[in-house]
Jmol script that loads the backbone (N, CA, C; Angstrom):
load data "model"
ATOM      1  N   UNK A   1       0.860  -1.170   0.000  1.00  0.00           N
ATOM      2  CA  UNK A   1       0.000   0.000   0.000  1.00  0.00           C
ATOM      3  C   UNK A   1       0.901   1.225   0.000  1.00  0.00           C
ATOM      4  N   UNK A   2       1.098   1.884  -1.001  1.00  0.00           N
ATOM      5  CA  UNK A   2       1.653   2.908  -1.329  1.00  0.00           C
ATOM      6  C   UNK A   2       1.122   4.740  -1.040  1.00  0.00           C
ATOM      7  N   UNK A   3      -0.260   4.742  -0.959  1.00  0.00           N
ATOM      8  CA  UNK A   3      -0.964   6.050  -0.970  1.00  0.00           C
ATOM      9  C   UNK A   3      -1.106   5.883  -0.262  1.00  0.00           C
ATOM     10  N   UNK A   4      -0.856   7.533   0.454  1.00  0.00           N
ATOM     11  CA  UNK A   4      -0.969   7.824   1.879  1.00  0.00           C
ATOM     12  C   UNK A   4      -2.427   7.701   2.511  1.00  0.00           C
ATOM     13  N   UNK A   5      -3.754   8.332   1.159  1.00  0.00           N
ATOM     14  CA  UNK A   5      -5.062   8.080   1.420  1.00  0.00           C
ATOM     15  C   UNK A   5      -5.573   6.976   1.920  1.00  0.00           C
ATOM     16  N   UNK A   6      -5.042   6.040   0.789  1.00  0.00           N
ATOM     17  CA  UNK A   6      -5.622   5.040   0.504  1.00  0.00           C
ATOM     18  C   UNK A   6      -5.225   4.447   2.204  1.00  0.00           C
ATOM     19  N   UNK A   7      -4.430   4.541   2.918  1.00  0.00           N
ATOM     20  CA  UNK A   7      -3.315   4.057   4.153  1.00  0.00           C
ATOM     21  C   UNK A   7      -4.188   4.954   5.166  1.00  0.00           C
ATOM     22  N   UNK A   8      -4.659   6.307   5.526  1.00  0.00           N
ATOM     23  CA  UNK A   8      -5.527   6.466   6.357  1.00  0.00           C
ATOM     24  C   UNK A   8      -6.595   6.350   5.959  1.00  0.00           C
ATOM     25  N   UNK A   9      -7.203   6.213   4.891  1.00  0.00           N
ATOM     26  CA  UNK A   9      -9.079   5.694   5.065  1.00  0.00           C
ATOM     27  C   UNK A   9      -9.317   4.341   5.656  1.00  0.00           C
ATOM     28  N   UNK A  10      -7.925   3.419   5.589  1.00  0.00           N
ATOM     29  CA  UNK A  10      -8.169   2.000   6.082  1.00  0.00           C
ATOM     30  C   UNK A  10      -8.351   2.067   7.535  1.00  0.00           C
ATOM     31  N   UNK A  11      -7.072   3.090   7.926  1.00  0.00           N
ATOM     32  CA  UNK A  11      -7.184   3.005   8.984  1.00  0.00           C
ATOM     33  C   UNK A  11      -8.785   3.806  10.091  1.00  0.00           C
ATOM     34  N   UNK A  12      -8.730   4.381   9.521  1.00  0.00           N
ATOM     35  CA  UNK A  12     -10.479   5.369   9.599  1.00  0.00           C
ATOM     36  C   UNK A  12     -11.407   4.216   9.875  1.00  0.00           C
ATOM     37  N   UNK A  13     -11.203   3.292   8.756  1.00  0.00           N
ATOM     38  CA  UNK A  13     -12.196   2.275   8.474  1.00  0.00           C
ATOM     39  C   UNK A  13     -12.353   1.359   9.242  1.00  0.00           C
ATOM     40  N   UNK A  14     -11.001   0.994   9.836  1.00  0.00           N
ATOM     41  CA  UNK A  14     -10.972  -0.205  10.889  1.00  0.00           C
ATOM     42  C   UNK A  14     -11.954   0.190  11.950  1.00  0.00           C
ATOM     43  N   UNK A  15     -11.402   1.404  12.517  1.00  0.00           N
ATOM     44  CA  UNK A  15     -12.739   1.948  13.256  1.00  0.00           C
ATOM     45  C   UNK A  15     -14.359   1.671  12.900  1.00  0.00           C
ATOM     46  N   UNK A  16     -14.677   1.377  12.228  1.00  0.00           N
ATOM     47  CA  UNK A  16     -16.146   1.019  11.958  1.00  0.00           C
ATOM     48  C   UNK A  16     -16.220  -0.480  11.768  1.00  0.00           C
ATOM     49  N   UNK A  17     -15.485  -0.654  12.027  1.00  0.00           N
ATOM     50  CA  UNK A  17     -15.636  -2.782  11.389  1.00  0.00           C
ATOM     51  C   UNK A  17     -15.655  -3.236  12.938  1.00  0.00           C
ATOM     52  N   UNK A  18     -17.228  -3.794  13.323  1.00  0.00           N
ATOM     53  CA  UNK A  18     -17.198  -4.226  14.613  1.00  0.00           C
ATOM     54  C   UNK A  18     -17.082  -5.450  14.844  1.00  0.00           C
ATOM     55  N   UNK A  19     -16.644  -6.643  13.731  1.00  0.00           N
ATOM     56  CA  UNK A  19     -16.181  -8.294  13.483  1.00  0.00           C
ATOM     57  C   UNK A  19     -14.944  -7.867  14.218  1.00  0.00           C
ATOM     58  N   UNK A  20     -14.664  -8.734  15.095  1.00  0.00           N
ATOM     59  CA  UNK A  20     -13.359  -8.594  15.461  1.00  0.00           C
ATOM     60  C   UNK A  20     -12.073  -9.238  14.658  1.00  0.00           C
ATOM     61  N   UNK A  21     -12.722 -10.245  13.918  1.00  0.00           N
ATOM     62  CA  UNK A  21     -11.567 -11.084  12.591  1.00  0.00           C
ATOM     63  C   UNK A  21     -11.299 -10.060  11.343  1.00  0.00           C
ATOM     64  N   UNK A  22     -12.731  -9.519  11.061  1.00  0.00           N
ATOM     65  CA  UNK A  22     -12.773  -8.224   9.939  1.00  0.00           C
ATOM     66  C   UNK A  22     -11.675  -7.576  10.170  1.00  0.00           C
ATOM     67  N   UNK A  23     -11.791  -6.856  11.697  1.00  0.00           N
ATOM     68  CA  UNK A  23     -10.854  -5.868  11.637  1.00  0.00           C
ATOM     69  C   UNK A  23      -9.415  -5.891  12.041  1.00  0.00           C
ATOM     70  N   UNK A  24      -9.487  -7.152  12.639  1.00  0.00           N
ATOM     71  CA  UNK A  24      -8.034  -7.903  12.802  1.00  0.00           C
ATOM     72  C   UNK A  24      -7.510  -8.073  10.917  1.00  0.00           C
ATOM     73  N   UNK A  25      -8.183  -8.633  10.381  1.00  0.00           N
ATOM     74  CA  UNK A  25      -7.609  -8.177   8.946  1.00  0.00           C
ATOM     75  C   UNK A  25      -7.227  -6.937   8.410  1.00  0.00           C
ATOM     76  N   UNK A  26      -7.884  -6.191   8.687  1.00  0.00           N
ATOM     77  CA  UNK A  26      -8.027  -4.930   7.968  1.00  0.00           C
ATOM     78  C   UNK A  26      -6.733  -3.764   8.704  1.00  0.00           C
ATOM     79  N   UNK A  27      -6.486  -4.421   9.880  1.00  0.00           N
ATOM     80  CA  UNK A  27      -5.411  -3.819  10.647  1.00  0.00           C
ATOM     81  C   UNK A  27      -4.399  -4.579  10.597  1.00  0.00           C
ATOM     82  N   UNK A  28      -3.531  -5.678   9.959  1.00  0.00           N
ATOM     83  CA  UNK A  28      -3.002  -6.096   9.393  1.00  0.00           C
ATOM     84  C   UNK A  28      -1.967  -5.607   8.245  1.00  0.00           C
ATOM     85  N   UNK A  29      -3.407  -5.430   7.354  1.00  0.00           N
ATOM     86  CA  UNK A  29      -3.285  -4.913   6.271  1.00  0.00           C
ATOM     87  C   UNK A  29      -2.366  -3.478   6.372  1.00  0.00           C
ATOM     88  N   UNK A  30      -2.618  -2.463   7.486  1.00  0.00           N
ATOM     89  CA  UNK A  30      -2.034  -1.591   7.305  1.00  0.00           C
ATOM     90  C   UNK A  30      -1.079  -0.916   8.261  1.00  0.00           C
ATOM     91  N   UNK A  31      -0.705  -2.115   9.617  1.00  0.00           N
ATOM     92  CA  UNK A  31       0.068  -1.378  10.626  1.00  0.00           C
ATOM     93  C   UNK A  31       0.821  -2.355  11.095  1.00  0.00           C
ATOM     94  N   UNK A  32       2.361  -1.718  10.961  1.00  0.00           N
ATOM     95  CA  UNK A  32       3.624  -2.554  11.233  1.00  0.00           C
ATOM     96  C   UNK A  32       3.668  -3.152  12.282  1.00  0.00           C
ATOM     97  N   UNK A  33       4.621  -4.105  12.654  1.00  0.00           N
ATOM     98  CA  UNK A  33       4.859  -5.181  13.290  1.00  0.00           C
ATOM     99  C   UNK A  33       4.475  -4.582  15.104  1.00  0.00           C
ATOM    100  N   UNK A  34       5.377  -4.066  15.023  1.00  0.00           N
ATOM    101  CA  UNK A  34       5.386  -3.291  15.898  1.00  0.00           C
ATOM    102  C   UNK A  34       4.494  -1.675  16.222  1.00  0.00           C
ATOM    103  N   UNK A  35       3.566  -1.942  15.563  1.00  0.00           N
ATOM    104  CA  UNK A  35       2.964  -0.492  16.096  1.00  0.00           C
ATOM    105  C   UNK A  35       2.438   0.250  17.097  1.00  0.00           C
ATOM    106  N   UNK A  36       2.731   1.290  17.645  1.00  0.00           N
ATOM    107  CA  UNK A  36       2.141   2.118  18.653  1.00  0.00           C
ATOM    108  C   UNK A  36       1.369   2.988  18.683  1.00  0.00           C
ATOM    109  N   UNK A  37       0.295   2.824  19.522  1.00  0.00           N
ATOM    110  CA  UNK A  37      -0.840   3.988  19.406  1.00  0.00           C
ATOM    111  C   UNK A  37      -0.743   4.550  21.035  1.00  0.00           C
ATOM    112  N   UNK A  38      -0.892   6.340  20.918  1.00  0.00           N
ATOM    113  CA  UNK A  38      -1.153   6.687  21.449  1.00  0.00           C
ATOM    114  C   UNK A  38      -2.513   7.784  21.620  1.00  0.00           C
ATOM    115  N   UNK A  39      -3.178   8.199  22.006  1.00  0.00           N
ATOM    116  CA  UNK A  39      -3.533   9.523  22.485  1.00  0.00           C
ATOM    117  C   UNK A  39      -4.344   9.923  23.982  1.00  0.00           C
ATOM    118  N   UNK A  40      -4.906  11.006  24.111  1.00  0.00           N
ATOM    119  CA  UNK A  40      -4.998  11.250  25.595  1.00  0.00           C
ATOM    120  C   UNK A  40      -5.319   9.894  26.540  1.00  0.00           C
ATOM    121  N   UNK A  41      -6.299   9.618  26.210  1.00  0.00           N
ATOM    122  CA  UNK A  41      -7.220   8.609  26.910  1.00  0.00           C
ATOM    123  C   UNK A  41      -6.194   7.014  26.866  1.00  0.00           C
ATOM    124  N   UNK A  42      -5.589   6.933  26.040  1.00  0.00           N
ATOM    125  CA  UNK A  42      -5.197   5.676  25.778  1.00  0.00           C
ATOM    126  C   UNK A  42      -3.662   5.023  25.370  1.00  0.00           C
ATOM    127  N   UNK A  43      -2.656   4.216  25.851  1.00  0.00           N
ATOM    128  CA  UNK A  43      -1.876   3.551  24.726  1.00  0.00           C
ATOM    129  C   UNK A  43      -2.217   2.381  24.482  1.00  0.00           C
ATOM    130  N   UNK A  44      -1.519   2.063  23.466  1.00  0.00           N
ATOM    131  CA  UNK A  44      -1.729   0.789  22.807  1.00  0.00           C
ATOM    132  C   UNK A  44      -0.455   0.185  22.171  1.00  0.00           C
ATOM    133  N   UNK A  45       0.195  -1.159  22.463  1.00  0.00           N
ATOM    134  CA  UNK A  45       1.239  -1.502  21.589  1.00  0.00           C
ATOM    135  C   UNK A  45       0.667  -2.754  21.113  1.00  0.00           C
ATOM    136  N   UNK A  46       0.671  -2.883  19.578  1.00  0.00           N
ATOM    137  CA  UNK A  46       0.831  -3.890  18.963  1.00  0.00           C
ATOM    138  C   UNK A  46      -0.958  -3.755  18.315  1.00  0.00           C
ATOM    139  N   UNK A  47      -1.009  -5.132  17.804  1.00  0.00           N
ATOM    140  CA  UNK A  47      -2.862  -5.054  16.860  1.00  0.00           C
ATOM    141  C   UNK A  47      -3.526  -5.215  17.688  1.00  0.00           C
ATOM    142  N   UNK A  48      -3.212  -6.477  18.644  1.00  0.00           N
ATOM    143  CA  UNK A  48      -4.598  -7.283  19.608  1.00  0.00           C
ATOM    144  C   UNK A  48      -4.678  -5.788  20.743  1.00  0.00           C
ATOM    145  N   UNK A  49      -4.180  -4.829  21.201  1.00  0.00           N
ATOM    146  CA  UNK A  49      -4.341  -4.127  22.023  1.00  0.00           C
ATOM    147  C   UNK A  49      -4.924  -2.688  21.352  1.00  0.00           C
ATOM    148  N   UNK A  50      -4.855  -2.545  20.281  1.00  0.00           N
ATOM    149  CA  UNK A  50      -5.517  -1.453  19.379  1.00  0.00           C
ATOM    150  C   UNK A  50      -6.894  -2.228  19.013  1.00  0.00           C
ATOM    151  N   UNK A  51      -6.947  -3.056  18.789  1.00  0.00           N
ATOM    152  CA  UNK A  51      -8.276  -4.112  18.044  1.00  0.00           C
ATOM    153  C   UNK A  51      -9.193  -3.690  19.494  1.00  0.00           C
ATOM    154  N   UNK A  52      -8.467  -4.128  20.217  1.00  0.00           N
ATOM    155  CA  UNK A  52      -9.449  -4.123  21.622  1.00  0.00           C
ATOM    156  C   UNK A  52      -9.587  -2.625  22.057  1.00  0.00           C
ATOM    157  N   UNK A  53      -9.254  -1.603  22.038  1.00  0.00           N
ATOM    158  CA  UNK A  53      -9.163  -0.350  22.267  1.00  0.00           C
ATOM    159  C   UNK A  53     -10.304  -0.012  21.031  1.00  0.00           C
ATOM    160  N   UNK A  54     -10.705  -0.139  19.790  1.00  0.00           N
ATOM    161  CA  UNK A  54     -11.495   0.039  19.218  1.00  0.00           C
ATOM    162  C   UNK A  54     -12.585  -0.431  19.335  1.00  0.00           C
ATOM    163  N   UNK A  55     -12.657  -1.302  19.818  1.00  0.00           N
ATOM    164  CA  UNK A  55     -13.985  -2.512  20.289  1.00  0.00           C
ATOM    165  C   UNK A  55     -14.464  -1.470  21.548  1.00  0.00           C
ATOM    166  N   UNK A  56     -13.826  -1.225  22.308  1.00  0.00           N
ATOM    167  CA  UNK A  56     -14.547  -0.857  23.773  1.00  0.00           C
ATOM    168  C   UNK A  56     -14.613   0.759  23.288  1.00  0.00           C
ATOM    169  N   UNK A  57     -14.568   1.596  21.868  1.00  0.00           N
ATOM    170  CA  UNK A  57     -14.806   3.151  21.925  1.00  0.00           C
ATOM    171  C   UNK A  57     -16.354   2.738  21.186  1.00  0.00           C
ATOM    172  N   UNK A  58     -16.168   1.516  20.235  1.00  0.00           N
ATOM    173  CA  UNK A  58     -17.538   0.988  19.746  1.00  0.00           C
ATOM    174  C   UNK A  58     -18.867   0.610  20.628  1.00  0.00           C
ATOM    175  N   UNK A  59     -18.432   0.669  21.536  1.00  0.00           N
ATOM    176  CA  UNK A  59     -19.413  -0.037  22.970  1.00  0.00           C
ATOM    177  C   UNK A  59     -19.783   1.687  23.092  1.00  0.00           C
ATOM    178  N   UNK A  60     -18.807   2.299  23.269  1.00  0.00           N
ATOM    179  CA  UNK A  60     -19.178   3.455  23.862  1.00  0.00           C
ATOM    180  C   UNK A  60     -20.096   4.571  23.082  1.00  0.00           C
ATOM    181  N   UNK A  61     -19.385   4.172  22.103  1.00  0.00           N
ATOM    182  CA  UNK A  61     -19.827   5.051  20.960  1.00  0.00           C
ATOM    183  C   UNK A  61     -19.992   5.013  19.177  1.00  0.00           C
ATOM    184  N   UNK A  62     -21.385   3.795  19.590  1.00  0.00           N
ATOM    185  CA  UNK A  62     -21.563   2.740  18.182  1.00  0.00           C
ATOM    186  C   UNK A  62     -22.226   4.108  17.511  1.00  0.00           C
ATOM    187  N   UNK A  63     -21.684   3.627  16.363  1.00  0.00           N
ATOM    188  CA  UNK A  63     -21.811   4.197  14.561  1.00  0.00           C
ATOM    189  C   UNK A  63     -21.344   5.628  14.400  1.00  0.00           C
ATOM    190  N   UNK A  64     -19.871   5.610  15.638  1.00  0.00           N
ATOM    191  CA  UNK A  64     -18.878   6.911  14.944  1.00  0.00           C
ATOM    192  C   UNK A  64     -18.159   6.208  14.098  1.00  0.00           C
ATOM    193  N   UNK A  65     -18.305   7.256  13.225  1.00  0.00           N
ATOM    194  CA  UNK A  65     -16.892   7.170  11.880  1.00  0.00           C
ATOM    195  C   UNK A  65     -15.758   8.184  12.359  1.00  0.00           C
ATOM    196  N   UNK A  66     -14.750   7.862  11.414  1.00  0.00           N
ATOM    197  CA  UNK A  66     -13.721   9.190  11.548  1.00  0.00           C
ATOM    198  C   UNK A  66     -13.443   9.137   9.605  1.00  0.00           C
ATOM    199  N   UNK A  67     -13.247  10.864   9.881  1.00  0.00           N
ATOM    200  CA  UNK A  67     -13.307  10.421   8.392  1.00  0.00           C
ATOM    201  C   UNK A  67     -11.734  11.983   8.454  1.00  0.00           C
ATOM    202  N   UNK A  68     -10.775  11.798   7.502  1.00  0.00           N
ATOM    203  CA  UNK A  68      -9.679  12.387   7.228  1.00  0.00           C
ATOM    204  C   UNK A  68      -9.542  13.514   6.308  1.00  0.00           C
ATOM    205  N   UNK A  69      -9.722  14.948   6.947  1.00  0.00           N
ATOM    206  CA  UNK A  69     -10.004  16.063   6.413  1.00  0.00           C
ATOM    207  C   UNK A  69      -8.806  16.583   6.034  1.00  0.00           C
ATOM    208  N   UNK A  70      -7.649  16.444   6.396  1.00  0.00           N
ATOM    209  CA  UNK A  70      -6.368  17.180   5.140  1.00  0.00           C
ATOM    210  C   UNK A  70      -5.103  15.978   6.199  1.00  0.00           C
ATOM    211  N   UNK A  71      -4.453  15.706   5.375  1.00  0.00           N
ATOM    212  CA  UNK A  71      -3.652  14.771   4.575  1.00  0.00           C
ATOM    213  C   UNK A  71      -1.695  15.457   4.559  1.00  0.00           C
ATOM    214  N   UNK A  72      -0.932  16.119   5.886  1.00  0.00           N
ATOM    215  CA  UNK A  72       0.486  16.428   5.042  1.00  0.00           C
ATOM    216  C   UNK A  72       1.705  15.016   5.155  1.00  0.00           C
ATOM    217  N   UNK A  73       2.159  14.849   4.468  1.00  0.00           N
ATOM    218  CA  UNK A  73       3.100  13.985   4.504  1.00  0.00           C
ATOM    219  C   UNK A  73       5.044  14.218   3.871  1.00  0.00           C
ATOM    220  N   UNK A  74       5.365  13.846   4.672  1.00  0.00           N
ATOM    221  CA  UNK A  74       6.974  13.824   4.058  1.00  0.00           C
ATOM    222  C   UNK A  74       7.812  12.815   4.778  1.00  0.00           C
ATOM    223  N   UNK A  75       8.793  12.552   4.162  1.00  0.00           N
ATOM    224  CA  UNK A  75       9.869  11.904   4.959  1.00  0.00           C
ATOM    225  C   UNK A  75       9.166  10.534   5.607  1.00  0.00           C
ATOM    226  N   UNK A  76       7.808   9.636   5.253  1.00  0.00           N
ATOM    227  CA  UNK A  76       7.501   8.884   6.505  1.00  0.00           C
ATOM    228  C   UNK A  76       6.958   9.228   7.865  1.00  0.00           C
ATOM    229  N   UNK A  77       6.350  10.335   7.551  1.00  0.00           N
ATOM    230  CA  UNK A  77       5.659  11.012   8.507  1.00  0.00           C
ATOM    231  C   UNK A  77       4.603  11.976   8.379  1.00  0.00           C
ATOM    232  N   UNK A  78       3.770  11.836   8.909  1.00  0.00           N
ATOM    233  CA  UNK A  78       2.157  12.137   8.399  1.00  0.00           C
ATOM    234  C   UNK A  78       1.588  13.194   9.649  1.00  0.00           C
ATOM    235  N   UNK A  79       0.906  13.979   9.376  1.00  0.00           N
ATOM    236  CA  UNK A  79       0.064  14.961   9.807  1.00  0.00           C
ATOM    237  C   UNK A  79      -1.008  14.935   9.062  1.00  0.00           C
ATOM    238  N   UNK A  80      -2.028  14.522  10.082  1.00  0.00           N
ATOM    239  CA  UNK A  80      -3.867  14.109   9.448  1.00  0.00           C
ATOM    240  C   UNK A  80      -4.619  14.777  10.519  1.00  0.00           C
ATOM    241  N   UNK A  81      -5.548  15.722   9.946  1.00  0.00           N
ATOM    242  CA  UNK A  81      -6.571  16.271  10.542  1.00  0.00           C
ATOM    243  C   UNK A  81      -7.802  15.320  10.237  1.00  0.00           C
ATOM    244  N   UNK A  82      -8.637  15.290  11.140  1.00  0.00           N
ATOM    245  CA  UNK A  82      -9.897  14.605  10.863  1.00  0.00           C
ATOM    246  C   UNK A  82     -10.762  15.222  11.853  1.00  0.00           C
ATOM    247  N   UNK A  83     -12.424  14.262  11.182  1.00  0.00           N
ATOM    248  CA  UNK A  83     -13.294  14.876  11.889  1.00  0.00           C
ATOM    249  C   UNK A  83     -13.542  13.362  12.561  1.00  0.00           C
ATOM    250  N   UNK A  84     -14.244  13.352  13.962  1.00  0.00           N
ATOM    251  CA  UNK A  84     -15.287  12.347  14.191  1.00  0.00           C
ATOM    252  C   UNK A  84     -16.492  12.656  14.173  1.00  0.00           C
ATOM    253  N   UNK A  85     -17.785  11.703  13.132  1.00  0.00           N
ATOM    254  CA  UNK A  85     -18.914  11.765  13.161  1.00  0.00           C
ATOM    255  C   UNK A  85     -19.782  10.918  13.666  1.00  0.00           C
ATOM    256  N   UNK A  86     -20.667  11.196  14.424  1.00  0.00           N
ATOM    257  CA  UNK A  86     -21.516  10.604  15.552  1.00  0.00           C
ATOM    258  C   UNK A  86     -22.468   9.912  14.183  1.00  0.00           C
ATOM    259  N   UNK A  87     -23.481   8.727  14.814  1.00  0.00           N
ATOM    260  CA  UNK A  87     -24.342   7.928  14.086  1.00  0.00           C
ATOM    261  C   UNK A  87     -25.031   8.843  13.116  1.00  0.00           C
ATOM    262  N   UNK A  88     -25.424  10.084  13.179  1.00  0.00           N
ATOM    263  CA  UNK A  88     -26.136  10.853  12.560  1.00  0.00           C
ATOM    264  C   UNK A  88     -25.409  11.570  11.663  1.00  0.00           C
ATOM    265  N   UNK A  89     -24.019  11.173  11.255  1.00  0.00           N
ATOM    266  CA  UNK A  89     -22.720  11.604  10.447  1.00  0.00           C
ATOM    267  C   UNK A  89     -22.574  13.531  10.367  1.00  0.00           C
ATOM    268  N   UNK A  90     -22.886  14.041  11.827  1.00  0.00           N
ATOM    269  CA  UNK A  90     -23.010  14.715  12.298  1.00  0.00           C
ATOM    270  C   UNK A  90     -21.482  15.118  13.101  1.00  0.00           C
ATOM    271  N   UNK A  91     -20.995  16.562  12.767  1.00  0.00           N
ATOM    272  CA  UNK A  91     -19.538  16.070  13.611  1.00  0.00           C
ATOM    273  C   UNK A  91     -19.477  16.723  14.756  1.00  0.00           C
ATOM    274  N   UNK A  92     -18.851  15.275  15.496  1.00  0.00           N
ATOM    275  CA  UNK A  92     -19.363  15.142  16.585  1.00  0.00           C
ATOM    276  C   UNK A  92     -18.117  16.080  17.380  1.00  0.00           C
ATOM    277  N   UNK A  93     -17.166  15.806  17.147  1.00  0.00           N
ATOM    278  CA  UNK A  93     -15.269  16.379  17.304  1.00  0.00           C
ATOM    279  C   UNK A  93     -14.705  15.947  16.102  1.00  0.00           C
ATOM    280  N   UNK A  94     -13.241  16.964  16.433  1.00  0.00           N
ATOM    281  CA  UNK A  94     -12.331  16.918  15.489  1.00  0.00           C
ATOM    282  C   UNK A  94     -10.780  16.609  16.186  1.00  0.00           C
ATOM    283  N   UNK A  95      -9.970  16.515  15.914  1.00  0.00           N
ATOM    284  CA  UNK A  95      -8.388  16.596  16.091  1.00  0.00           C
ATOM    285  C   UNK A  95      -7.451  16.107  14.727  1.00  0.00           C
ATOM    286  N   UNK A  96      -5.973  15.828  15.414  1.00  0.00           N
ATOM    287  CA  UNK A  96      -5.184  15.695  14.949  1.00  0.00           C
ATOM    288  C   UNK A  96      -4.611  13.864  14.973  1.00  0.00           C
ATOM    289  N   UNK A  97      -3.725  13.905  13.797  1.00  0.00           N
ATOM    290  CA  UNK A  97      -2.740  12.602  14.472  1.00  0.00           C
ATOM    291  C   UNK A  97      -1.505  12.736  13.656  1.00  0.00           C
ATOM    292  N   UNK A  98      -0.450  12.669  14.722  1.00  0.00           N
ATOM    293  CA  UNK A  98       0.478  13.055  13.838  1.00  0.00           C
ATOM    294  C   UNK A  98       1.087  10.844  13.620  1.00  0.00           C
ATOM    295  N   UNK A  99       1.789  10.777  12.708  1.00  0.00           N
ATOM    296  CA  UNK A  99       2.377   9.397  12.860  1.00  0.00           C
ATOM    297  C   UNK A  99       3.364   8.944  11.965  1.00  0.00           C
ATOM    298  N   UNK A 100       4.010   8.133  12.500  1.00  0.00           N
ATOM    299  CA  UNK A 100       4.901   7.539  11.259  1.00  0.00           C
ATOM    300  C   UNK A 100       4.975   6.271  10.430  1.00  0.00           C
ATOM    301  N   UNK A 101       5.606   6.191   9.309  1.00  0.00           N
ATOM    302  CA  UNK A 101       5.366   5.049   8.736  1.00  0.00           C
ATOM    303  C   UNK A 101       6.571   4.506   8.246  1.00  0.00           C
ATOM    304  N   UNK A 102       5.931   3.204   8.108  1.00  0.00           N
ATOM    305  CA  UNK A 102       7.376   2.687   7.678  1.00  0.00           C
ATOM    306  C   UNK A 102       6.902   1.052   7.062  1.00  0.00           C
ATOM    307  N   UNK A 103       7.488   1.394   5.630  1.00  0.00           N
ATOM    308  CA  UNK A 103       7.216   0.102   4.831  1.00  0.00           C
ATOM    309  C   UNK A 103       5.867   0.045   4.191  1.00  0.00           C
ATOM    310  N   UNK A 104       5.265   1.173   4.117  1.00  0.00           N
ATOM    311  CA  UNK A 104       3.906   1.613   3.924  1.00  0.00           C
ATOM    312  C   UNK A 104       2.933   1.384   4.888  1.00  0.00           C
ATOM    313  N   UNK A 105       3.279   0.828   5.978  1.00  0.00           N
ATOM    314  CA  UNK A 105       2.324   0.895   7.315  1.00  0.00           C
ATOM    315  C   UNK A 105       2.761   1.686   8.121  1.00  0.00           C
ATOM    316  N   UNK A 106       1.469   2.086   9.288  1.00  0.00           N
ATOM    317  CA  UNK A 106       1.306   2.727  10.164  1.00  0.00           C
ATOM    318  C   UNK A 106       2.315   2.179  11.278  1.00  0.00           C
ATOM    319  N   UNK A 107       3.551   3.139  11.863  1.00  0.00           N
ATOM    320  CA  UNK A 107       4.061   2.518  12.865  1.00  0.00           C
ATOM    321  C   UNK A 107       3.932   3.109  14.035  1.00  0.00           C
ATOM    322  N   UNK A 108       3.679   4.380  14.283  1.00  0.00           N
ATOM    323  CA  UNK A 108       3.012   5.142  15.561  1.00  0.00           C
ATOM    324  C   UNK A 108       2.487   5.965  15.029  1.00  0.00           C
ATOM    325  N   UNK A 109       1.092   6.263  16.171  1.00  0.00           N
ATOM    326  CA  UNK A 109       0.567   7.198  15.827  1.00  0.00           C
ATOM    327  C   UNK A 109       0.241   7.763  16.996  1.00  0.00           C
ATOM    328  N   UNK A 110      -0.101   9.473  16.969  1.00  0.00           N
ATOM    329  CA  UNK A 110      -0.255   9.984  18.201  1.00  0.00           C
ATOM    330  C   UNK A 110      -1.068  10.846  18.119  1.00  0.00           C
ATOM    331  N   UNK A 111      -2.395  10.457  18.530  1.00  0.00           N
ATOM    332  CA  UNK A 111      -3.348  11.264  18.435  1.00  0.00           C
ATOM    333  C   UNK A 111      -4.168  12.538  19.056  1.00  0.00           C
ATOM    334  N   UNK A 112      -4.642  13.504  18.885  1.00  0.00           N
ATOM    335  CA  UNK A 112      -4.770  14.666  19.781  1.00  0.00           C
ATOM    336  C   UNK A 112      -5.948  15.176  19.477  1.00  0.00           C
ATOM    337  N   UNK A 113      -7.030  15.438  20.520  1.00  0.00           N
ATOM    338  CA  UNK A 113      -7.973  15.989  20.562  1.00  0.00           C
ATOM    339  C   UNK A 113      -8.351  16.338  22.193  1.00  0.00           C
ATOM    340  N   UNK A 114      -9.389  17.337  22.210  1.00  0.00           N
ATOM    341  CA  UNK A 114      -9.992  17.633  23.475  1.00  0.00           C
ATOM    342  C   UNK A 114     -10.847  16.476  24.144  1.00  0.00           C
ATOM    343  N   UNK A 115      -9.952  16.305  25.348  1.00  0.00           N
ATOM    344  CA  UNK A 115     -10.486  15.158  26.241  1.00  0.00           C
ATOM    345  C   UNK A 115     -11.896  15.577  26.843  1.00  0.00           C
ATOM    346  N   UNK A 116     -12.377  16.651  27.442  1.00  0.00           N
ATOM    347  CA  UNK A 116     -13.786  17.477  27.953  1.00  0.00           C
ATOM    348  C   UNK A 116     -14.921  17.154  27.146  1.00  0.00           C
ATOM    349  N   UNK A 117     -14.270  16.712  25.460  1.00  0.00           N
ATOM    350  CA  UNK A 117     -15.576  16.653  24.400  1.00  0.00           C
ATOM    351  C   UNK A 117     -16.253  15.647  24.987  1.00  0.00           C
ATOM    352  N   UNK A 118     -15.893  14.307  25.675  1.00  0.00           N
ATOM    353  CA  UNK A 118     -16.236  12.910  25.698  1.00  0.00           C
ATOM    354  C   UNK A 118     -16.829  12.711  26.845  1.00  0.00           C
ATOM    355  N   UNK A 119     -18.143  12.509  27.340  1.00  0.00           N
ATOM    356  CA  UNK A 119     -18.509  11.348  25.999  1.00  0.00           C
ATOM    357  C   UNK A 119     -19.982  12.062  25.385  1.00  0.00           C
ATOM    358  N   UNK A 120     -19.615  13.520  25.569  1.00  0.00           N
ATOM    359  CA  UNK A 120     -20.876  14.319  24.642  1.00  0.00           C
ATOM    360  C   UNK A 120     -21.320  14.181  23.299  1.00  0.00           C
ATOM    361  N   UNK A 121     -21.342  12.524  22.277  1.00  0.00           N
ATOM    362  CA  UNK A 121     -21.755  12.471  21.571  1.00  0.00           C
ATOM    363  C   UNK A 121     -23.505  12.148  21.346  1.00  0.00           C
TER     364      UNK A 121
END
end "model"
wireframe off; spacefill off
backbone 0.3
color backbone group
C-alpha cells in the first residue's frame, strides 16, 4: 500500500468494522509489526491491544466514523486532521494525528484531541 489516502481511510475504516476477525484483517493490512498507538485517553502496543481499544470506543460510541479532512506527509511522517462523526454523520469532534510510517504501514501514531468533548456524543 503505497498512498498515503488510501493508508488512512483504512485506517479510519478499521474503526467502523465491529467483526473482530474483519478488523483484525483490515489492521493487518495496514500497521507494522510493531505499532504504537497513542492519544490522551489511551496507549496501545501492537494489533490485539488497538483491536481491543477500538472494540470498547464501539461499545461506547456505536456508529462513529472518523473520516480524514487534510492529509500532510513527508519523509515517513504524516500529519492528518480529521473529523469524528456521531451515528447521525453529524460532527461530533475533530483533532489531529500526527504518525509515522514505515514500509507503507502505520508505525506510531499519536493522536490529539480535546479530552472534555467525551462522551458528549
Amino acid at each position: 500500500m503505497t498512498d498515503i489516502k488510501e493508508l488512512w481511510n483504512g485506517w479510519c475504516k478499521s474503526w467502523t468494522i465491529t467483526n473482530r476477525n474483519e478488523r483484525d484483517q483490515e489492521l493487518q493490512k495496514i500497521l507494522a509489526d510493531d505499532f504504537k498507538y497513542t492519544d490522551p485517553l489511551f496507549e496501545a502496543k501492537g494489533l490485539a491491544q488497538i483491536s481491543d481499544y477500538i472494540s470498547q470506543f464501539q461499545e461506547q460510541f456505536p456508529g462513529t466514523t472518523f473520516t480524514p479532512t487534510k492529509i500532510v506527509s513527508h519523509h515517513d511522517r504524516n500529519l492528518v486532521k480529521w473529523d469524528m462523526l456521531n451515528k447521525k454523520s453529524e460532527i461530533a469532534d475533530d483533532g489531529s494525528s500526527f504518525a509515522m510510517v514505515e514500509n507503507n504501514r502505520l508505525k506510531d501514531i499519536t493522536g490529539f484531541f480535546k479530552v472534555d468533548n467525551y462522551p458528549n456524543l
